[in-house]
N, C-alpha and C positions, 0 to 999 in steps of 0.2 A: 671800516667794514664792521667792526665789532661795535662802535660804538651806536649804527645803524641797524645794526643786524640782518646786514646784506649778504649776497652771496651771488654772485658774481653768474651773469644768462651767457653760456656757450654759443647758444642759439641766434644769440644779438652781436656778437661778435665781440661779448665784454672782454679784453683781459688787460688786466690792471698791471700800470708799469709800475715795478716796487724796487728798481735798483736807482740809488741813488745818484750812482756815479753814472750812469747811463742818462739818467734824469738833468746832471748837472752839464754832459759833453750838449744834449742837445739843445741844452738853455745859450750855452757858449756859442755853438755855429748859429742857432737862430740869430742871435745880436741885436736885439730889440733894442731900438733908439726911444728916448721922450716921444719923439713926433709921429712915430709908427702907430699905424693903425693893424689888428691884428683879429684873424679870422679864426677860430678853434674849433673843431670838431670833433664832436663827441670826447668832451672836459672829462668824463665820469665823476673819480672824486673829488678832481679839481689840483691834483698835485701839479701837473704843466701851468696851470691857469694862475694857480701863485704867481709863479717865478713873471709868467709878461707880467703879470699887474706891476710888477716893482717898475718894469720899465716901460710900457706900452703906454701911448697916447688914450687908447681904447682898446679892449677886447668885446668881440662879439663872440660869444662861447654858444654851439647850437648842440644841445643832448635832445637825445630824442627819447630817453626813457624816462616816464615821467617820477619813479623814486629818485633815480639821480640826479634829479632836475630839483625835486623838492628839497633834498641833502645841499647840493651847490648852491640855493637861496638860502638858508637856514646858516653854511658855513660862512658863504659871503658876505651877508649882511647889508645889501645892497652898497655895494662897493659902489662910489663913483666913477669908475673908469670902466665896468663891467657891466655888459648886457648879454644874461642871459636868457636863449630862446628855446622854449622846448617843443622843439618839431622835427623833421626829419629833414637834412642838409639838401638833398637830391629833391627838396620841394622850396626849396627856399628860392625867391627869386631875382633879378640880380638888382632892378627894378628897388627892392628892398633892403636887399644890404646897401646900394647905393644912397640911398636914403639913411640908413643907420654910420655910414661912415664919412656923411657930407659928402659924397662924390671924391673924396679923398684917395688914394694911393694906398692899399692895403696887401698884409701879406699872409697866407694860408700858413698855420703851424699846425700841427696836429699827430695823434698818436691814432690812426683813422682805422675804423673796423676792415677786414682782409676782404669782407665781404660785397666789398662796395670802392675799392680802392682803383680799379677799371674805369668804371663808371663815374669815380666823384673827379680825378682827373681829367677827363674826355669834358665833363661838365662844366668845369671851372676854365682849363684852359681856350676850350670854344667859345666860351661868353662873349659877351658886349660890353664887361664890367670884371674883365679881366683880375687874379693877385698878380702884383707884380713879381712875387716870389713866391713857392714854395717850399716847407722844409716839414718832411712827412713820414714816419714811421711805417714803413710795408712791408709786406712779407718778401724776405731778400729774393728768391726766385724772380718774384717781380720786378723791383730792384734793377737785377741783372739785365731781365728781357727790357726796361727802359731804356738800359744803358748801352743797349747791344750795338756793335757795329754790323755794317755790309757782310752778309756770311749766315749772320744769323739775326735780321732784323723781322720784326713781325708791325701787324696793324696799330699795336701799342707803342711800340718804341717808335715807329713813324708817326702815329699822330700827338707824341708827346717829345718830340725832337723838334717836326715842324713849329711847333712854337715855344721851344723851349731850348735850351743849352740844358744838359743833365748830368751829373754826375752825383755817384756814393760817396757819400759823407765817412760813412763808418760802419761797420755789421754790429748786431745785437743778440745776444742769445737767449735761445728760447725761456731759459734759466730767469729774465729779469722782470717776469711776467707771474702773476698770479689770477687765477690757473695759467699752468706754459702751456703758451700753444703748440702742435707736433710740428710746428719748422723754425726755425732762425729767422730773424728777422734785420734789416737796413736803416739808414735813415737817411734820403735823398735831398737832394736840392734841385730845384727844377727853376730856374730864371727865367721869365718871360723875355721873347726877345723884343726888341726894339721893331722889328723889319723882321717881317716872315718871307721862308725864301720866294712863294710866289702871292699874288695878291687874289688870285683864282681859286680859294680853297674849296668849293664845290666840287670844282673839277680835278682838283687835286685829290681829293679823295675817296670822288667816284672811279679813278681809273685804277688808283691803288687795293681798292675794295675789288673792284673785278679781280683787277691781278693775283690777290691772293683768295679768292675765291675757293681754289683747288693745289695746297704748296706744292705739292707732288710734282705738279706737272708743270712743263714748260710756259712761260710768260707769253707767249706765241698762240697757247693755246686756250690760254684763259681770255687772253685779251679777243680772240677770233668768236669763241663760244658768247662772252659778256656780250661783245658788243657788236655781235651778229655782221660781224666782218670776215671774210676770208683770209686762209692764213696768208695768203701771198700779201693781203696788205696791213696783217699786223705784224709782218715780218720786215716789207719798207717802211713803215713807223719805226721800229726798233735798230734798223742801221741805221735811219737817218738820226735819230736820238742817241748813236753811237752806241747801243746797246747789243750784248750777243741774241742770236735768236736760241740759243738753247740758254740762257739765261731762267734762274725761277726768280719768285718775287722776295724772297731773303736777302737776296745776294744786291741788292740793290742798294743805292744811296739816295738820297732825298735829292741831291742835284739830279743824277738820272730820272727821277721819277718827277721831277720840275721837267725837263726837255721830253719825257714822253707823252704825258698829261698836256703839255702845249698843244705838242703834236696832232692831240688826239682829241681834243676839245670839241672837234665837230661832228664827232662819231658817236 
């Protein structure tokens, strides 16, 4: 930063990881092989992007701010193992990276702005051109709501469970960031699964959408309002799906929400 005479955009979602040992736990659970191919988003100075070069088949590194796009050419030296793209990740297509990784097996690492950490997961793991992994820096709240079981599950931990195995790696503190940002932050691992639990996902996520439409209120009754059905018969969808009818859309598991979403396919 000094040597650029940078200073770091709030607004962009910059904050730069400066703890080393933090730097070094997520190089370790990543576990880049020779043969891996490797997605990064938003490099900045490029300290993550070191550590794959040593071992990654290839890095596709995407900044989208064009100084620190100009810094990671200038530091890299057009590395041969590295492509760097300066555009915005959420425009990238898959179409493209597929072509940048030979159609090969690739995995997302990243320390990814908070800004966009909803969104760039929703987008990757609904592809066509799926990582087979990720291993992701977010703000731990988020984290949490990925990880959530039945009780307390939301739209994001269902549609990043449906195709993912999830679990926290480790917490990070706000402390290892320059500027810190005001919360604590995670670092996740999301596995793509092999077999998603149904093969229906339109419908799968259109019925889950309705349901939590309104948390407050009974599943009964979101589902009756959504999909302009009577409660009497979103109340026989939910026995036969073995589901309570004062049930809300939290308290659910993705198998219930597999047998209600059948259920409910023609409504």
């Amino acid at each position: 930063m000094k040597k650029y005479d940078i200073t770091p955009r709030r607004e962009a979602g910059q904050n730069f990881l400066i703890d080393k040992n933090i730097l070094n736990k997520i190089v370790k659970f990543a576990d880049v092989k020779p043969t891996d191919n490797v997605l990064e988003v938003g490099p900045g100075l490029g300290v993550l992007t070191e550590h794959l070069l040593e071992s990654a088949k290839k890095v596709v590194a995407v900044e989208l701010d064009r100084t620190l796009h100009y810094i990671l050419k200038r530091e890299f030296k057009r590395h041969p193992k590295l492509d760097l793209v300066n555009g915005d990740i959420l425009n990238i297509r898959s179409e493209e990276l597929r072509e940048k990784f030979a159609g090969e097996d690739y995995s997302l690492i990243a320390n990814i702005p908070y800004n966009i950490t909803s969104v760039l997961i929703r987008q990757f793991l609904s592809s066509d051109y799926k990582p087979k992994r990720l291993v992701i820096l977010v703000q731990k709240e988020v984290a949490q709501r990925i990880v959530a079981k039945p009780g307390e599950m939301s739209l994001l931990a269902l549609g990043t469970q449906f195709y993912a195995d999830c679990k926290i790696l480790f917490h990070v503190s706000r402390n290892s960031f320059m500027p810190a940002p005001a919360v604590d932050s995670a670092v996740i691992e999301l596995t793509v699964k092999k077999k998603f639990p149904t093969e229906d996902e339109v419908n799968f996520f259109r019925i889950t959408k309705i349901a939590f439409s309104s948390k407050r209120k009974q599943i009964q009754n979101n589902l009756s309002n959504g999909l302009h059905i009577t409660k009497d018969e979103a109340k026989d969808k939910l026995e036969e799906a073995g589901i309570g009818i004062s049930s809300r859309a939290q308290e659910l598991s993705i198998d219930d929400w597999v047998r209600l979403s059948d259920l409910l396919k023609d409504k």
